[in-house]
GUTOR-814646 format. One line per 3 residues: their letters; for each residue x, y, z of N, C-alpha, C, CB. Coordinates in pm, 1 decimal. Atoms other than C-alpha are relative to their C-alpha. Glycine has a CB too. Example, Ala and Ser with C-alpha at 12.3 -4.5 7.8 and 13.67 -1.06 7.14 Angstrom:
REM GUTOR-814646
as = 89.0:-119.0:0.0:1230.0:-450.0:780.0:90.0:120.0:0.0:-99.2:2.7:124.6 ~ -82.0:-119.0:-6.0:1367.0:-106.0:714.0:-77.0:109.0:73.0:41.4:46.2:-141.5
REM end
This chain:
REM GUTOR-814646
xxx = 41.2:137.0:-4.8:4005.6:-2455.2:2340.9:-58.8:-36.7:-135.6:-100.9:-23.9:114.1 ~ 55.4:26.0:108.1:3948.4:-2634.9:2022.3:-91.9:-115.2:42.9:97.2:-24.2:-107.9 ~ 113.0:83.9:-9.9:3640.7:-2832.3:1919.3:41.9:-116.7:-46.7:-116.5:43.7:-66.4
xxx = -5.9:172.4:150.5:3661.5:-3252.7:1760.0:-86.6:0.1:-82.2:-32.5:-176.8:45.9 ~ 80.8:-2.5:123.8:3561.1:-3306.3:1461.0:-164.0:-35.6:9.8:68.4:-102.3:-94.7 ~ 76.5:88.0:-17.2:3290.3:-3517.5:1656.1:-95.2:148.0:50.3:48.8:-142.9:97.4
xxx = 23.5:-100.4:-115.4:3207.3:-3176.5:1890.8:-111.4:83.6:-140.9:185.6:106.0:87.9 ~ -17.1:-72.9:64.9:3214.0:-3015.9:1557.7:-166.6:12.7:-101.8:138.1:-38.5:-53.8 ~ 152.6:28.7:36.6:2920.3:-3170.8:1379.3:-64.2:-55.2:53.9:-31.2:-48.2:-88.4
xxx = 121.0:-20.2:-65.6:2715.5:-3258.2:1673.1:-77.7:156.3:-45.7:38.4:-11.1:162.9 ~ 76.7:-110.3:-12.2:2668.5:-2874.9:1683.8:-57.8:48.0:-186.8:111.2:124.3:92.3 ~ 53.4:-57.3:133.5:2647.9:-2851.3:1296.7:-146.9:-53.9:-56.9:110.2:-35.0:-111.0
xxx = 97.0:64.2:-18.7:2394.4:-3101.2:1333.8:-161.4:71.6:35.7:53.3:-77.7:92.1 ~ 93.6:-71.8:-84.4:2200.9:-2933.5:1579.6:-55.4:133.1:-73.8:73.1:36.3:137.2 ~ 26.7:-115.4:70.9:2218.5:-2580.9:1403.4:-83.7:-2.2:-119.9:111.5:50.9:-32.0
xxx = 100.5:19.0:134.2:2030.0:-2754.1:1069.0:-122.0:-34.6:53.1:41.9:-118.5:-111.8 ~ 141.1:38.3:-42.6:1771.7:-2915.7:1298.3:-46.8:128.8:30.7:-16.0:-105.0:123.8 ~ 67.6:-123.4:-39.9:1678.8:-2586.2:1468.6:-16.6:104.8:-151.9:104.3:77.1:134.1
xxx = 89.3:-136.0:113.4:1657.9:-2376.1:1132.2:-96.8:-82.0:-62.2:105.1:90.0:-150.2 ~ 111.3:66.3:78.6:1459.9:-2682.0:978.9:-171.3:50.6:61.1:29.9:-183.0:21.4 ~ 49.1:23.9:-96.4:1254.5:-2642.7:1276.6:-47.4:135.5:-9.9:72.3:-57.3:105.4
xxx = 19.7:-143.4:32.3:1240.9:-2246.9:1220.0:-108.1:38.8:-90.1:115.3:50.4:-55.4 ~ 53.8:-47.4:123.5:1143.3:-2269.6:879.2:-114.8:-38.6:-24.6:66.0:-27.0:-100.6 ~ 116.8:96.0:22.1:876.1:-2533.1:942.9:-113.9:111.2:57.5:13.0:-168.6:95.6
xxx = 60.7:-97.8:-81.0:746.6:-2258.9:1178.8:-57.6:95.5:-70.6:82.0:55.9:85.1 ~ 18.8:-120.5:60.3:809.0:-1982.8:992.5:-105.6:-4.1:-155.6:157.0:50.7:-24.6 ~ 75.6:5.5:157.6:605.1:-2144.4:668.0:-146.7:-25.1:80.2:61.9:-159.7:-139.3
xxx = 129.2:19.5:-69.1:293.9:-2230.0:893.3:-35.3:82.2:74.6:-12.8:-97.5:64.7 ~ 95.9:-119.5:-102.7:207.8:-1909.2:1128.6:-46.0:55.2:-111.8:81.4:128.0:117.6 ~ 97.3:-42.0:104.7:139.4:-1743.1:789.0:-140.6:-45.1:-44.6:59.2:-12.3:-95.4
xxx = 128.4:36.9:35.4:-135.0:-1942.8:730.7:-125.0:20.7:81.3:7.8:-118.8:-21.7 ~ 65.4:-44.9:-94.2:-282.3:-1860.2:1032.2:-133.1:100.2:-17.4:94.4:51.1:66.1 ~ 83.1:-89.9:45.6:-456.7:-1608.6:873.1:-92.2:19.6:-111.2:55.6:69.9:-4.6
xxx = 82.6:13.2:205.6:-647.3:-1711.9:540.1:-134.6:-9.0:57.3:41.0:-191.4:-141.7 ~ 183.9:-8.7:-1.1:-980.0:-1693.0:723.2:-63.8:122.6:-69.4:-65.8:13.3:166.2 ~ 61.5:-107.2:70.4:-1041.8:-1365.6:552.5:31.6:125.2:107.7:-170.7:-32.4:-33.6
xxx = 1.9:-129.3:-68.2:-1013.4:-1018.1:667.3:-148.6:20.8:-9.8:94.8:121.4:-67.8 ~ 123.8:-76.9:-24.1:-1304.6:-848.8:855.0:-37.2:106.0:-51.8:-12.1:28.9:101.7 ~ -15.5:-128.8:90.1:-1449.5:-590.2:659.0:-167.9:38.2:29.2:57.5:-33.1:-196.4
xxx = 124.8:-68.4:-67.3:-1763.4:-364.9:727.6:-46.2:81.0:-146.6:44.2:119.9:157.9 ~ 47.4:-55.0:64.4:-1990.6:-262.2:451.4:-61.9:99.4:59.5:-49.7:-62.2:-61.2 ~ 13.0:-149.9:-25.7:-2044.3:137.4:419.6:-23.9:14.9:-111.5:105.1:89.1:55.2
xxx = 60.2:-68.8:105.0:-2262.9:243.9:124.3:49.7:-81.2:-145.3:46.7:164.4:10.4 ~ 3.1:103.6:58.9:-2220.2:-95.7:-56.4:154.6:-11.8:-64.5:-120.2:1.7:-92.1 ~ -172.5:-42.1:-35.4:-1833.0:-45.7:-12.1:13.4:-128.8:104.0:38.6:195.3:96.6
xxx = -61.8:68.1:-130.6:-1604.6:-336.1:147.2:82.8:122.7:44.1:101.2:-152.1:-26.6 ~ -131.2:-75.4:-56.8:-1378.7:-122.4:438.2:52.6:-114.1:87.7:-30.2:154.2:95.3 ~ -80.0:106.7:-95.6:-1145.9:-343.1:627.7:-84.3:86.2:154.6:235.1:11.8:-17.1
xxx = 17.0:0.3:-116.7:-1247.3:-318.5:977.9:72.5:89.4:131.4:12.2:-110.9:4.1 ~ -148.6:-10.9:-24.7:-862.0:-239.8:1080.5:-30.6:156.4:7.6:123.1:-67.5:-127.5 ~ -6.5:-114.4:38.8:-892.0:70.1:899.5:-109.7:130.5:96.3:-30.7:-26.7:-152.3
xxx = 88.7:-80.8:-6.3:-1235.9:215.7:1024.1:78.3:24.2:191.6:-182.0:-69.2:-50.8 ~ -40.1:-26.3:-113.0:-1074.2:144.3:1378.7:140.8:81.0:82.3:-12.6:-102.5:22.5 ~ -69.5:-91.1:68.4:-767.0:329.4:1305.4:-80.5:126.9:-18.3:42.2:-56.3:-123.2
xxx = 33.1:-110.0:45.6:-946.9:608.3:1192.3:-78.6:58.7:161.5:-95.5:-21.3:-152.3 ~ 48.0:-43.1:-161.2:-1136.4:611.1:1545.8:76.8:6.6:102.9:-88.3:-80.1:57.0 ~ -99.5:-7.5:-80.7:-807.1:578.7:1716.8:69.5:168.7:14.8:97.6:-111.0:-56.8
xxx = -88.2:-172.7:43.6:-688.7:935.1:1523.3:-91.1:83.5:107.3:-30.0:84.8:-217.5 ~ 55.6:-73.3:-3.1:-1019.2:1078.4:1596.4:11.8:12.3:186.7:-117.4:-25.7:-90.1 ~ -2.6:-33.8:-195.0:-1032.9:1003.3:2019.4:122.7:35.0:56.3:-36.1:-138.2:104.0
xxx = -183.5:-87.3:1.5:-635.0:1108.9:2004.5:-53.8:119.8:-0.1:132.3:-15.7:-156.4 ~ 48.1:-159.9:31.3:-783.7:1432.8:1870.1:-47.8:60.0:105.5:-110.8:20.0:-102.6 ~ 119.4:-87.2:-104.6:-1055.4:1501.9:2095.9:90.9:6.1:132.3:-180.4:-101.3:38.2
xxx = -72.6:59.3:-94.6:-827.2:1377.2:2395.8:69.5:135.5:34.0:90.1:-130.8:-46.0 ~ -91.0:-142.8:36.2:-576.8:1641.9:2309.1:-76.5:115.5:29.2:44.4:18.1:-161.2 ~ 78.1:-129.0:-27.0:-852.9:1915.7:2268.3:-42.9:0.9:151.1:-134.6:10.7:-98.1
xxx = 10.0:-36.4:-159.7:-969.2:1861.4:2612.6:128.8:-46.2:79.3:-135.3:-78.9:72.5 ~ -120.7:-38.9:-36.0:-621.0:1848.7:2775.0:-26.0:138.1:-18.0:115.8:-59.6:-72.9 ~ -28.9:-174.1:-20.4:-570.3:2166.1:2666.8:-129.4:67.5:32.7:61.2:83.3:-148.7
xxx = 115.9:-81.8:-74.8:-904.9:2323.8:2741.6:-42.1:12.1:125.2:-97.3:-26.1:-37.0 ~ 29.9:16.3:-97.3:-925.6:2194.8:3053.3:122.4:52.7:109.8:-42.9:-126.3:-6.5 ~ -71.1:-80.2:-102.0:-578.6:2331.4:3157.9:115.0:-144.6:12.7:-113.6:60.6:164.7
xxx = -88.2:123.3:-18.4:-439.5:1963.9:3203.1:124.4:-5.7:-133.7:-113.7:-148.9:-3.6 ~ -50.1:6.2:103.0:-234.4:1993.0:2906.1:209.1:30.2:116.0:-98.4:139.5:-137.7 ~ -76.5:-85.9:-86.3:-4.0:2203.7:3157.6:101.4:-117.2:96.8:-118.8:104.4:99.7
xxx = -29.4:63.5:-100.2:51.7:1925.8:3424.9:26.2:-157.0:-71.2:-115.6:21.3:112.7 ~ -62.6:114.0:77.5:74.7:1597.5:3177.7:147.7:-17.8:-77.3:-87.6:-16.5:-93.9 ~ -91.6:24.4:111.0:405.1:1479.4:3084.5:-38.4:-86.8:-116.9:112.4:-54.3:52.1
xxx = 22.0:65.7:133.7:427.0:1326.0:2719.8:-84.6:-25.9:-8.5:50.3:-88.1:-42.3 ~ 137.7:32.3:53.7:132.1:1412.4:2596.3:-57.6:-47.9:-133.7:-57.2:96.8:14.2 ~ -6.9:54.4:82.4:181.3:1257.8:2292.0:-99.6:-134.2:-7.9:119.6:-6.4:-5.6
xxx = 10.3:134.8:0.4:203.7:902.3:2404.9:-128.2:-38.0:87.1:132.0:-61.5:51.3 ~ 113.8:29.4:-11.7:-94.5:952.4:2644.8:-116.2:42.4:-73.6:-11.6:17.1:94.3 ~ 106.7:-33.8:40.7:-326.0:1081.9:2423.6:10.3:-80.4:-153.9:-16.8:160.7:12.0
xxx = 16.7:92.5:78.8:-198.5:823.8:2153.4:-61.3:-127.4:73.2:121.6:-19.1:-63.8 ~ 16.9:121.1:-80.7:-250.7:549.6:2420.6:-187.7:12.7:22.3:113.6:10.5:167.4 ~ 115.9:33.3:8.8:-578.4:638.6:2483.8:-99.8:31.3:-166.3:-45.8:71.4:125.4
xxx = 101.7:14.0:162.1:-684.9:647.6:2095.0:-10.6:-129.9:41.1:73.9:27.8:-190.2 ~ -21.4:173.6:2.8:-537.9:288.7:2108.5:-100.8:-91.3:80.3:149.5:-40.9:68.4 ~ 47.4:83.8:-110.8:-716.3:165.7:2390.7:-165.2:-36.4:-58.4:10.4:94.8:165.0
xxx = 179.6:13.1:59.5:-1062.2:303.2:2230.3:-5.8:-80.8:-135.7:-81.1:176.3:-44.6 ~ 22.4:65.2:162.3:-996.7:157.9:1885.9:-10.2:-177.0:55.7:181.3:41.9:-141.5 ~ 46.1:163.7:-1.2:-914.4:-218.1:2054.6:-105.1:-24.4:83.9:110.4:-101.6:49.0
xxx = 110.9:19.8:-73.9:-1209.8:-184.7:2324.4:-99.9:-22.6:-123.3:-33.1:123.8:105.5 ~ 153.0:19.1:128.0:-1484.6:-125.9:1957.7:65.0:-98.2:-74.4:-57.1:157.2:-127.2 ~ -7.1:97.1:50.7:-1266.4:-360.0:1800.1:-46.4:-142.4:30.9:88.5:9.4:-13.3
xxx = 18.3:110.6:-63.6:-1284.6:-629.1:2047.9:-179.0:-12.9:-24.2:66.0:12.9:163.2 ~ 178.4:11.3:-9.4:-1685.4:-544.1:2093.8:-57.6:-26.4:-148.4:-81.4:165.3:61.9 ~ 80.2:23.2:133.7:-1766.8:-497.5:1722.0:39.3:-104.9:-98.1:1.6:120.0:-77.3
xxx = -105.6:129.4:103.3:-1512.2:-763.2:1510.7:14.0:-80.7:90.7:169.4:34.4:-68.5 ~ -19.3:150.1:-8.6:-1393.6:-1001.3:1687.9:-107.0:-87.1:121.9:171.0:-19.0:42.5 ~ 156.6:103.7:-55.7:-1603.0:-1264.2:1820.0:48.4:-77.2:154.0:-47.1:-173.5:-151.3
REM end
């Protein structure tokens, strides 16, 4: 089935509005973000916020892991990977939520 010329640039029409419409988008969520990054002075040091919570994500992964296996559970958990990444994650956005964001 062919299209009319008319068929043809309705839709060519349409296809410029929606990327205009894209791009208008796509140039304004960026800005979204120029309030500044949160950052936590440590021994008259900026650290991003991100980072320190991250770093507490590795560390309750770690411990997580160590008791699994000490406790024997290590044995009976499938993919213990993803739960003992999941609960870093969980602890890093619970102190995030409480300590950064407002």
């Amino acid at each position: 089935m062919r299209r009319t010329s008319g068929e043809m640039r309705l839709s060519t029409c349409r296809s410029r509005a929606l990327l205009r419409v894209a791009l208008a988008v796509g140039g304004v969520l960026p800005l979204a973000g120029c309030a500044g990054a949160p950052s936590i002075t440590i021994a008259g040091a900026y650290f991003p916020a991100w980072l320190l919570c991250s770093i507490l994500a590795a560390v309750v992964a770690m411990v997580t892991r160590y008791a699994m296996v000490t406790t024997g559970l290590a044995e009976l958990v499938p993919f213990q990977l993803s739960v003992c990444l999941s609960v870093g994650v969980i602890a890093a956005v619970i102190v995030w939520r409480i300590w950064v964001a407002r």
